[in-house]
C-alpha positions as CSV (number, residue, x, y, z in Angstrom):
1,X,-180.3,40.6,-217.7
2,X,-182.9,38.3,-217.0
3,X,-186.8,38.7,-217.5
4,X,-187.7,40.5,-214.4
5,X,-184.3,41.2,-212.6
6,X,-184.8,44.5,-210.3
7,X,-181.2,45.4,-211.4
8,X,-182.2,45.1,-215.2
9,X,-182.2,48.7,-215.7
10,X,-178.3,49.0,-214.4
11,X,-177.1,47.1,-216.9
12,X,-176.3,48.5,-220.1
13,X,-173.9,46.1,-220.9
14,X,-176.6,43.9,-221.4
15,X,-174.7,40.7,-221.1
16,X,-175.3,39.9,-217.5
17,X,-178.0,38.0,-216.0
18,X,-180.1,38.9,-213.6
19,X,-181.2,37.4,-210.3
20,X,-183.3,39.7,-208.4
21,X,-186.4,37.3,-209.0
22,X,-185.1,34.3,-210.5
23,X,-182.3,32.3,-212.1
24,X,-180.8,33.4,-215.4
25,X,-178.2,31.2,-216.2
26,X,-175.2,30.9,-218.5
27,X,-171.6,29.7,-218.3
28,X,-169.3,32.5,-219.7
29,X,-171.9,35.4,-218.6
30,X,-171.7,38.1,-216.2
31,X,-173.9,37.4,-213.3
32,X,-176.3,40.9,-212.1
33,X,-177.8,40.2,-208.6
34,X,-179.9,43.1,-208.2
35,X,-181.7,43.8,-204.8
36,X,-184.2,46.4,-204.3
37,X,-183.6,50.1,-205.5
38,X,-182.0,52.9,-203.1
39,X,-183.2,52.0,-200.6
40,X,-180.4,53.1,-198.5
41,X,-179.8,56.4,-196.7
42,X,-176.7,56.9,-197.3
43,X,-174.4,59.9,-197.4
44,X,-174.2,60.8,-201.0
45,X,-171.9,62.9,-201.1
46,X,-168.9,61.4,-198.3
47,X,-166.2,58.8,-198.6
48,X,-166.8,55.8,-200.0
49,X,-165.7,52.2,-198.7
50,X,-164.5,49.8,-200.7
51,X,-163.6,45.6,-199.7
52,X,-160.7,43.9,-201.5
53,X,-161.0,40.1,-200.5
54,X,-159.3,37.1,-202.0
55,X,-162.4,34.0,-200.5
56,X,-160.2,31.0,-201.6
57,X,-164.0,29.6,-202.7
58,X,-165.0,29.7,-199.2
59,X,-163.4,27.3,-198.1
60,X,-160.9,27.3,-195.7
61,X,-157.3,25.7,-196.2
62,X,-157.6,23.6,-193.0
63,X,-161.2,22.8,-193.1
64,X,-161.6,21.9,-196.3
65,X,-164.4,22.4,-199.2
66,X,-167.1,21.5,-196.8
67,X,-167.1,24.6,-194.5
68,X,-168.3,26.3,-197.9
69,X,-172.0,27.0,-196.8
70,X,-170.3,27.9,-193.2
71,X,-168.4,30.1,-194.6
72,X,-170.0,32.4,-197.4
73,X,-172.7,33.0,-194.3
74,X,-170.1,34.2,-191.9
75,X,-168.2,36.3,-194.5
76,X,-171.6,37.9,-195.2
77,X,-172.8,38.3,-191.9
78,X,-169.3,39.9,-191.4
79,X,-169.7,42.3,-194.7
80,X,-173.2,43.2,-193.3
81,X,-171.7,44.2,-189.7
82,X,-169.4,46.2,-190.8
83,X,-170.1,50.4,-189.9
84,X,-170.3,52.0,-192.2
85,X,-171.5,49.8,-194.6
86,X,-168.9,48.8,-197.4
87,X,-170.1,50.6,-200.7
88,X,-167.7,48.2,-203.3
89,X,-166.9,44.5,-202.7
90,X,-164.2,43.4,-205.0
91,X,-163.7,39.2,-204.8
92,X,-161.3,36.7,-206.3
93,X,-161.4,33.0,-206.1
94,X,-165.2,32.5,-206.6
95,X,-167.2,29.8,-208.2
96,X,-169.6,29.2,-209.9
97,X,-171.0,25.8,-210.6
98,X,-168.9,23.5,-209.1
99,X,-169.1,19.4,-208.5
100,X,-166.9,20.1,-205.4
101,X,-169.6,22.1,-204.2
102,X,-172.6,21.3,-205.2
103,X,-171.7,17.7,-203.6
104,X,-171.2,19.1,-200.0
105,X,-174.0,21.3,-199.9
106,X,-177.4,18.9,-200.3
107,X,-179.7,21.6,-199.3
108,X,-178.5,24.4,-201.5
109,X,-180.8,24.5,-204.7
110,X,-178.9,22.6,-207.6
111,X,-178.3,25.3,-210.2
112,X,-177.3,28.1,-207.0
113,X,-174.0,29.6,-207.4
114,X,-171.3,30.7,-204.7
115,X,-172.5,34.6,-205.5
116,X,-175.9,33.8,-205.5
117,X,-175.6,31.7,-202.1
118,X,-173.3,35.2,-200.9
119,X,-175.9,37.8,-202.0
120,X,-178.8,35.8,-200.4
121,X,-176.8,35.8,-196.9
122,X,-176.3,39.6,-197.4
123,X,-179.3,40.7,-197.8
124,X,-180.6,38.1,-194.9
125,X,-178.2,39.8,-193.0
126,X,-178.6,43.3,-193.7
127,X,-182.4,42.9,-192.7
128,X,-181.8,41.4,-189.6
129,X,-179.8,44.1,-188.3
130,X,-182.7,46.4,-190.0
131,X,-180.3,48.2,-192.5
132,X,-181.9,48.9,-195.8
133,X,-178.8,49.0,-198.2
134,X,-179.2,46.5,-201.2
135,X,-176.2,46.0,-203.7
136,X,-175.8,44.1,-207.3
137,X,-173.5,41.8,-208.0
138,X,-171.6,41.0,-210.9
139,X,-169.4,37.5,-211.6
140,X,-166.4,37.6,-214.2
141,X,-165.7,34.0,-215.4
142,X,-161.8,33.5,-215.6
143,X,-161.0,29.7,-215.9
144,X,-163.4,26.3,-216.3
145,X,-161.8,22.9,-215.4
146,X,-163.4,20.5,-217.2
147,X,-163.8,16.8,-216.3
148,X,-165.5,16.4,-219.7
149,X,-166.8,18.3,-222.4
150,X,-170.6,18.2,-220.7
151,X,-169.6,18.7,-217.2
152,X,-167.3,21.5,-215.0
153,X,-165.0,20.4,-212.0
154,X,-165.6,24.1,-211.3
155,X,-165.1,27.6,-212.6
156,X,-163.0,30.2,-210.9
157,X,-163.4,33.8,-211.4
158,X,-163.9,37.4,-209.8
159,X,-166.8,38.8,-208.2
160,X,-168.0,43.0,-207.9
161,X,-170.7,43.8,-205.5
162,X,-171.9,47.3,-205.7
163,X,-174.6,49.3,-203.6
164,X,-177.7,49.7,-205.9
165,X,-177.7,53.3,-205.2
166,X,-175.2,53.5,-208.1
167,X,-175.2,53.8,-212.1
168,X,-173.3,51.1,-214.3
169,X,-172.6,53.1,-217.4
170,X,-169.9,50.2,-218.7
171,X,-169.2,46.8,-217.4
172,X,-167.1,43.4,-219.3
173,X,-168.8,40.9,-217.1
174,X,-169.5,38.9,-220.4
175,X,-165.9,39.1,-221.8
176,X,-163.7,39.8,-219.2
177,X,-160.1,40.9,-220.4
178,X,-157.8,38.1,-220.5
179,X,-153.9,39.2,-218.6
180,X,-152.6,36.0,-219.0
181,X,-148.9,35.5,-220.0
182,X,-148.5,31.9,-221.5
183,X,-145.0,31.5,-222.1
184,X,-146.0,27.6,-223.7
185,X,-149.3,25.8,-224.1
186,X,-152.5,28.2,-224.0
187,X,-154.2,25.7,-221.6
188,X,-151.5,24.6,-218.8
189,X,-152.1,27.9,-217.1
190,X,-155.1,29.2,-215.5
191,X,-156.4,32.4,-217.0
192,X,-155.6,35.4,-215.2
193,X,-158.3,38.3,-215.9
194,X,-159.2,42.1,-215.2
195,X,-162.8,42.7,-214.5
196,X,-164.0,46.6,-215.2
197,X,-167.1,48.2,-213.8
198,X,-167.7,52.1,-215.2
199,X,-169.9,53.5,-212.0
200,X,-171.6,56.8,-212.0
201,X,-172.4,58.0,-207.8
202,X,-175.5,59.3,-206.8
203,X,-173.5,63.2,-207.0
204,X,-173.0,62.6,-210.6
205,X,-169.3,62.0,-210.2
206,X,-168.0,58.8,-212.2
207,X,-165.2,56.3,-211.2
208,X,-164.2,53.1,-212.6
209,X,-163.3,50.0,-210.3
210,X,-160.9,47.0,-212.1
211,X,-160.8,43.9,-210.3
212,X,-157.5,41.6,-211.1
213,X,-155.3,38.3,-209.5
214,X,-152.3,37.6,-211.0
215,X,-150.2,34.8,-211.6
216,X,-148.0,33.5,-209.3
217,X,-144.1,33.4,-210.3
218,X,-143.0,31.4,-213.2
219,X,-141.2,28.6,-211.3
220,X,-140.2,27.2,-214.8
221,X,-138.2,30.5,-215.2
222,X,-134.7,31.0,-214.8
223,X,-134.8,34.2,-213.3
224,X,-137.0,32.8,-210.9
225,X,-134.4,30.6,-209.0
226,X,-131.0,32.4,-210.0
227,X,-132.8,35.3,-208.1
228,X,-134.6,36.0,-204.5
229,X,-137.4,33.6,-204.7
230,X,-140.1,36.2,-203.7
231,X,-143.3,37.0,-205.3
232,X,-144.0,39.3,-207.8
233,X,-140.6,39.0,-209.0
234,X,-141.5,36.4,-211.8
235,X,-140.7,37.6,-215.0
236,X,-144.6,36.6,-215.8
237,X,-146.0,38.7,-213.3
238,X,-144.1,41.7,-214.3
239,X,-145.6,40.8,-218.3
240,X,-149.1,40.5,-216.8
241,X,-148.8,44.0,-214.6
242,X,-148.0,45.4,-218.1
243,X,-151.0,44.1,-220.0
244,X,-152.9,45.3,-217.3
245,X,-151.9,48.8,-217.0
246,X,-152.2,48.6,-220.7
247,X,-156.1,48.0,-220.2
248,X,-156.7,50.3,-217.5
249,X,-155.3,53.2,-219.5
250,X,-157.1,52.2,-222.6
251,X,-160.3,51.3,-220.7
252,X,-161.1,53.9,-217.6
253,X,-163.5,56.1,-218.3
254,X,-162.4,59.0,-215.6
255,X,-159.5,60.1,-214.2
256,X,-160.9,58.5,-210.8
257,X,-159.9,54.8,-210.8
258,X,-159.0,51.9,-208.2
259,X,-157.3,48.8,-208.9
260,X,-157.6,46.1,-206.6
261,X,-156.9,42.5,-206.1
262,X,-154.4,39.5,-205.1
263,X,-151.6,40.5,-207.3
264,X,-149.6,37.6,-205.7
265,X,-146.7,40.7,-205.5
266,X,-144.8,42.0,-202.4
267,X,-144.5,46.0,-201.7
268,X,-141.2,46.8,-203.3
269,X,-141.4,44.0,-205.9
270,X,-140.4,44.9,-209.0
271,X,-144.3,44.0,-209.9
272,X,-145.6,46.7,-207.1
273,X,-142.5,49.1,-208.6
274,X,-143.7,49.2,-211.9
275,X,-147.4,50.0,-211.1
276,X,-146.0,52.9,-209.1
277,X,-143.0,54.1,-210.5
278,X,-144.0,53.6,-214.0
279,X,-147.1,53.7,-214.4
280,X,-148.1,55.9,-211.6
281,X,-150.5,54.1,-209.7
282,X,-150.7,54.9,-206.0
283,X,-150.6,52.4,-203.4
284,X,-153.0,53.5,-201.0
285,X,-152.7,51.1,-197.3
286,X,-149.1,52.3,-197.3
287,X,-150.3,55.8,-198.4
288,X,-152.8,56.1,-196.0
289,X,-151.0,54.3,-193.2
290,X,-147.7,56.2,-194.3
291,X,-145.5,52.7,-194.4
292,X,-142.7,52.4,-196.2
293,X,-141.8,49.7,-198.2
294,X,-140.3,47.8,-195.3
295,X,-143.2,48.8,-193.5
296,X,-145.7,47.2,-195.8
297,X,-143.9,44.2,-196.0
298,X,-144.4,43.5,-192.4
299,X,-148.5,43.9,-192.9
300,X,-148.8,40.6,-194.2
301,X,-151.9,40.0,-196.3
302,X,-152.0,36.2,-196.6
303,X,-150.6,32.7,-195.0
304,X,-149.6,29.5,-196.3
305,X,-148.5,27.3,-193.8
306,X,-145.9,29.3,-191.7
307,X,-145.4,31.8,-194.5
308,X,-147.0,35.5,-193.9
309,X,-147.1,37.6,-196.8
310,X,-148.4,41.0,-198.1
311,X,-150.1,40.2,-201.4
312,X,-153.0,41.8,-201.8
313,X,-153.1,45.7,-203.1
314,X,-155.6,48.5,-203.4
315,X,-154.3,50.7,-206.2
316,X,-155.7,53.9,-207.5
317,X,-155.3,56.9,-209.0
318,X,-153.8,59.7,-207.2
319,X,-157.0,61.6,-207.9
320,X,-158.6,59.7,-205.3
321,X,-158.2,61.3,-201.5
322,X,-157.2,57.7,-199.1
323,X,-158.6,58.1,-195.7
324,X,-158.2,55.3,-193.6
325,X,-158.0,51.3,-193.7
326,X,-160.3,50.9,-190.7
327,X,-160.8,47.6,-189.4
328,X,-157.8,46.1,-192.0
329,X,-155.8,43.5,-190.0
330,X,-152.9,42.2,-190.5
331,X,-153.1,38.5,-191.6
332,X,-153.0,36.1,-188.3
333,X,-154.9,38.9,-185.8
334,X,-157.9,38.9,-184.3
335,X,-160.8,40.6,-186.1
336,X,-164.1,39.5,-187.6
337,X,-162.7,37.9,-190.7
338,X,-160.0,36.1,-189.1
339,X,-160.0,32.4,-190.3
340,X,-162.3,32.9,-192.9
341,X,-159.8,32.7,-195.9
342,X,-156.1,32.8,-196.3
343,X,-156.1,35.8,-197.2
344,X,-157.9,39.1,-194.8
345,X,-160.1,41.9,-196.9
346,X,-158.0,44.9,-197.3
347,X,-160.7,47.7,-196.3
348,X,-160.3,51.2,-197.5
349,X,-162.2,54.5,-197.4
350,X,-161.8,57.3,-200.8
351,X,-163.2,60.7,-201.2
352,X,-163.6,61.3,-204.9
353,X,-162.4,65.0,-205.9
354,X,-165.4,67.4,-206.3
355,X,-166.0,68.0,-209.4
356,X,-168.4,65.9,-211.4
357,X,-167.0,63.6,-214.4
């Protein structure tokens, strides 16, 4: 962390930077955001929240890269008004320093990232509506497209923003764990990666949260288009679902996990299947909203054109006690986030068991 970061003493992985009170910076590093200390009154001992939200870089797919600013502001404004108060933020598809970017928005300062931009809105947002909870954020580098050596096109990657009120006992912000399956050359495919954040509650209980986006399906595969053309039935993804429940299992340091993120995978997949069936991960909007398959096929979670599909999961362990998916809307309805990404935040409240550990 940096010199002077308030979140400095949450990190004992010690290879994220800090920027609570200035700018650390370092391509390949863990970002910290850290934000005041506790200063929320929260219940410490009752559900907690947690956001699953694929940004698409903040912009949106009709509007283009410039409605970036726009759109981190209203996303934040939108976390900030939500009641209760999310307690985990888990996002894919965000940026660091970017020339697409940085050359639409003049007035941000030259070296500000996409996360530091979001946390800044956040906690502008959370004062004006006079509600003390801070969080710390960390960013997960996954992929860099270079237009030279020297310079980024831009850097895609994973986000975790956590309520300060919190201990981080284990994070791989500096190396996250690579999950890509590359069938052919190591650099035609974007890197696919699970982040992992070990968090201790204010009760003493720990629970670990990974953060993951798959590949989409191996076009180039045969299976792909001798079968249903559907996602998460690419041979790929399947491979990729495998190295990740790999790493969970060798990773988690409790019995009380989630796994979130755009896994690019339909419920009944043979991608969704394995997690569940195999590995025995628990699905928890159908859980809690008792869908069946069919069911949770018709709660689309993205759109591409005319397309609506349900991509995006919340996973866990079945330790973990779903409540509800309050304020979740199906992709296309009205509700605070809509038009704010192609894909909607999947929104989900756990009780951890009682115990501590």
């Amino acid at each position: 962390m940096s010199a002077g970061s308030s979140a400095s003493h949450r990190d004992p992985g010690g290879d994220g930077y800090g920027h609570g009170h200035g700018h650390g910076h370092g391509h390949g590093h863990g970002h910290g955001h850290g934000h005041g200390h506790g200063h929320g009154e929260h219940h410490d001992h009752g559900p907690l929240r947690v956001i699953t939200y694929n940004v698409r870089y903040f912009g949106h797919a009709t509007r283009g890269i410039a409605s970036t600013s726009a759109s981190i502001s209203r996303i934040a404004h939108a976390f900030a008004a939500l009641d209760p108060l999310p307690d985990l933020i888990c996002l894919q598809e965000v940026e660091t320093q970017s020339l697409r970017s940085s050359a639409i928005n003049r007035r941000w300062h030259p070296e500000e990232t996409q996360l530091d931009r979001l946390m800044l809105e956040l906690h502008a947002a959370l004062a004006l509506a006079r509600k003390p909870e801070r969080y710390t954020a960390y960013y997960f580098p996954a992929h860099t497209y270079r237009l030279t050596s020297a310079t980024n096109i831009y850097t895609t990657g994973l986000a975790m923003i956590a309520r300060d009120t919190f201990t981080v006992s284990h994070h791989n912000a500096g190396k996250p764990h690579d999950i890509t399956y590359r069938r052919m050359v190591k650099n035609l495919k974007q890197t696919r990666i699970c982040a992992h954040v070990s968090f201790k509650h204010e009760s003493g209980r720990a629970f670990d949260v990974f953060n993951t986006h798959l590949s989409l399906p191996n076009v180039f595969a045969s299976e792909f288009w001798t079968g249903r053309q559907r996602m998460g039935f690419g041979q790929n993804q399947l491979l990729e679902a495998k190295t990740l429940a790999d790493f969970i299992d060798q990773e988690r340091r409790s019995d009380n996990f989630i796994v979130v993120g755009d896994f690019n995978s339909m419920p009944g997949s043979p991608v969704d299947r394995y997690l569940r069936e195999e590995r025995g991960l628990v699905d928890a909007l159908p859980k809690a909203l008792r869908l069946s398959d069919m069911e949770a096929l018709a709660f689309p979670t993205a759109g591409f054109m005319n397309l609506r599909m349900a991509l995006d999961h919340v996973y866990s362990s079945d330790a973990l006690d779903w409540l509800d998916f309050e304020e979740t809307q199906p992709f296309g309805k009205k509700g605070r986030f809509a038009g704010l990404s192609d894909h909607v935040p999947l929104i989900g409240r756990f009780r951890l068991p009682g115990r501590k550990g």
